[in-house]
N, C-alpha and C positions, 0 to 999 in steps of 0.2 A: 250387333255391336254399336254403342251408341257413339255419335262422331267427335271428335273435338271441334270446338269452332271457336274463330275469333271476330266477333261483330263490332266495327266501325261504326258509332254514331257520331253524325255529324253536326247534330242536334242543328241550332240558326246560324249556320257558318258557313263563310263560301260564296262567293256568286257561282253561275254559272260557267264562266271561264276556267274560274279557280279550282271548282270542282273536279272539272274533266280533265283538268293536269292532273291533280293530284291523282283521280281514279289509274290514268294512265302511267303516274309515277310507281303508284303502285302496282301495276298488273306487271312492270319492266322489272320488278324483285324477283328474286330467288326466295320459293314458297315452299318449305317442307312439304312433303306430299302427304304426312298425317294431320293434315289442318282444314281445316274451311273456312274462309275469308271471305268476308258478308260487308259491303259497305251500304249502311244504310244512310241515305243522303235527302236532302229538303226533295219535296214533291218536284217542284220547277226543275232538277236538277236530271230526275229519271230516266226518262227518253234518252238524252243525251251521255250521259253516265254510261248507262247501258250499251250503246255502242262505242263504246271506249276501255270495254273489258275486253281483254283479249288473251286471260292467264285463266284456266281451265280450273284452277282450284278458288276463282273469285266471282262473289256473287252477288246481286243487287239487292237490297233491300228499302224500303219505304219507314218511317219514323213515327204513324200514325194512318188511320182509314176511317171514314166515316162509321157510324155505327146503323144505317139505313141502302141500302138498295139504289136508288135513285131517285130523281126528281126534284123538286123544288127546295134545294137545303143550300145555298148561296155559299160563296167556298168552301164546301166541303171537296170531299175525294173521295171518290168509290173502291172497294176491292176490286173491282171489275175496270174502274180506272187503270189502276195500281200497277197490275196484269197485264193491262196492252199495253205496258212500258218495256216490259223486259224482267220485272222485277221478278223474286220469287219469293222473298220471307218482310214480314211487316213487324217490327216491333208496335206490340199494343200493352199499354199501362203504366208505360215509364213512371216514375216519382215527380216528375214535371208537372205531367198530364194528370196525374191523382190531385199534385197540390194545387197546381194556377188553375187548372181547367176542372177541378170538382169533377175527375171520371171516377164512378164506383165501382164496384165490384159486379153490378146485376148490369152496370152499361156495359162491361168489358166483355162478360159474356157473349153479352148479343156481337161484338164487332169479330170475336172470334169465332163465330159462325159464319158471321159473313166470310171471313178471311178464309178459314177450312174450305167453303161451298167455293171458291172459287179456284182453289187448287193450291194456296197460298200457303207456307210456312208462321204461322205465330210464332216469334219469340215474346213470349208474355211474362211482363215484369213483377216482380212481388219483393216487398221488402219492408222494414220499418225504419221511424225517424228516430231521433236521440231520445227524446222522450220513452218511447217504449223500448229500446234497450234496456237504459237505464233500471226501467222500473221489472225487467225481467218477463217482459210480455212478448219478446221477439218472435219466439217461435208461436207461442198463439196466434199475432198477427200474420206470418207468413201462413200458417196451415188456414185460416179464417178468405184469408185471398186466394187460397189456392181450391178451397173447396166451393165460394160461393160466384167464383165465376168460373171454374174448370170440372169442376165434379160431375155436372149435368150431361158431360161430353160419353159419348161412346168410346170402349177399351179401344177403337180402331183407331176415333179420331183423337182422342187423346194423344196416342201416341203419333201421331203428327206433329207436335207442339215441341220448341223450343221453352227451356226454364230462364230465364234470368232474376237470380239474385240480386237486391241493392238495397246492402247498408246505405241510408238514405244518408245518413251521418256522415259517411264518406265520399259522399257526390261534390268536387270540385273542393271539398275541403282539403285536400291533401293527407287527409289522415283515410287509413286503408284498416281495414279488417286482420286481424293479424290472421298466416294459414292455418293456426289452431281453432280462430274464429268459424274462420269460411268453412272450412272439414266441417265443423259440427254443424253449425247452420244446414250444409247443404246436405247432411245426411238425413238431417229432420225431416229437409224436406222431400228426398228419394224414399224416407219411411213411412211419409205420408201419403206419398205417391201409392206407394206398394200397399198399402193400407186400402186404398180403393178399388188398384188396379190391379194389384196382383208382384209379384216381383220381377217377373219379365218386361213387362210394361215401365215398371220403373228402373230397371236396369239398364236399359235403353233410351231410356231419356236423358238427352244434354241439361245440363245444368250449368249456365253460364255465373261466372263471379263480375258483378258492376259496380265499383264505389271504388275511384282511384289507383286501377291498375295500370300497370306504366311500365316502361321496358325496365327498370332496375328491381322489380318485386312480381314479375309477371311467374318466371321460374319457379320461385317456393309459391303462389299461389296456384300451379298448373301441376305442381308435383303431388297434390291431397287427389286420395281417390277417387272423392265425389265433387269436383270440379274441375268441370270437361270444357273450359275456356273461359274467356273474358265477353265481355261486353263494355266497349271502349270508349270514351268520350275523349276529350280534352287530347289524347297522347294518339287518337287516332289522323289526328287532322296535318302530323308529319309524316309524310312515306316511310321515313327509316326507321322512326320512331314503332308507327305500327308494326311494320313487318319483323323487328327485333323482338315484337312481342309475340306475334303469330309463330313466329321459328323458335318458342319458348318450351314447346312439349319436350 
């Protein structure tokens, strides 16, 4: 059965002081027990973060990893960094990191191997900007991202991987996908899943919804078959705020 989860990005927010309250504000909630709660926080924050969970359904997570091994690559961060933090799941391809940072499809690949090889959870992002709404290419671009950098993987390690959706459209603009949106979207992309992998494989995989989810629309967006939580930005960075979201199933 594939799990619910609600993943906290903290994207550049926070110092460290700030962080470790909140991670501990939040660990002191009341967490329905059919949820998994992922606070994916800045590198600098990890270490510390990590020892400040203390709620057995909350989990650490990283916002990005290099796409190399080690050695001479000046700030970067290694999966194998990441790792001796505490951590256990790495969001890799956010819509940030596709726009400002030029990451492709054939780089993502490689960093999800690394992430895999080290024991690591991917939640890996896929989604389109207004432009390709619009023009009715949604679904080709999400199945285009999901085949040229996940397709390569083994039925095993495949099913390791966390989905995250994102209407790119709805990233911090306050406009949300409506749940009739996100259902369809996200069945395209469990049919595409299956499509590879088979339907076990796809049935099993979380499929997160990311573009403006918030505690007054988390409910209709948690209640669609094929979306099995959020991925949290902006409404994450309140304790009550999130966890009204997480206790949303």
């Amino acid at each position: 059965m594939r799990k619910n989860i609600v993943a906290g990005n903290w994207k550049m927010n926070k110092n460290l002081q700030e962080g470790v309250e909140l991670a501990k504000a939040v660990c002191g909630k009341t967490i329905a027990n059919n949820v998994t709660v992922i606070l994916c926080t800045p590198f600098i924050h990890l270490s510390e973060v990590s020892k400040a969970i203390t709620n057995k359904s909350v989990f650490l997570g990283a916002q990005n990893c290099a796409d190399k091994v080690s050695g001479a690559y000046t700030g970067e961060v290694s999966a194998e960094m990441i790792k001796s933090t505490g951590a256990t799941y790495v969001i890799l391809g956010h819509s940030e990191r596709r726009a400002y940072y030029h990451e492709t499809n054939n780089l993502l690949a490689e960093k999800t191997k690394l992430v895999l090889a080290n024991g690591l959870t991917p939640i890996f992002c896929i989604g389109e900007v207004l432009e390709e709404r619009e023009s009715g290419k949604h679904f080709e671009i999400v199945k285009k991202q999901l085949t040229e950098s996940l397709f390569e993987l083994s039925a095993d390690d495949f099913s390791k991987l966390v989905i995250a959706y994102e209407p790119v459209w709805a990233i911090g603009t306050g406009k949300t996908a409506s749940p009739e949106q996100a259902q369809e979207i996200h069945k395209v992309i469990r049919d595409h899943i299956a499509s590879k992998y088979g339907k076990t494989v796809a049935d099993n995989t979380s499929i997160l919804y990311g573009g403006s989810c918030n505690a007054a629309n988390a409910k209709q967006l948690f209640a669609n078959p094929d979306v099995d939580g959020g991925l949290i930005g902006g409404a994450s960075l309140k304790a009550d705020d999130f966890i009204t979201i997480a206790n949303s199933f």
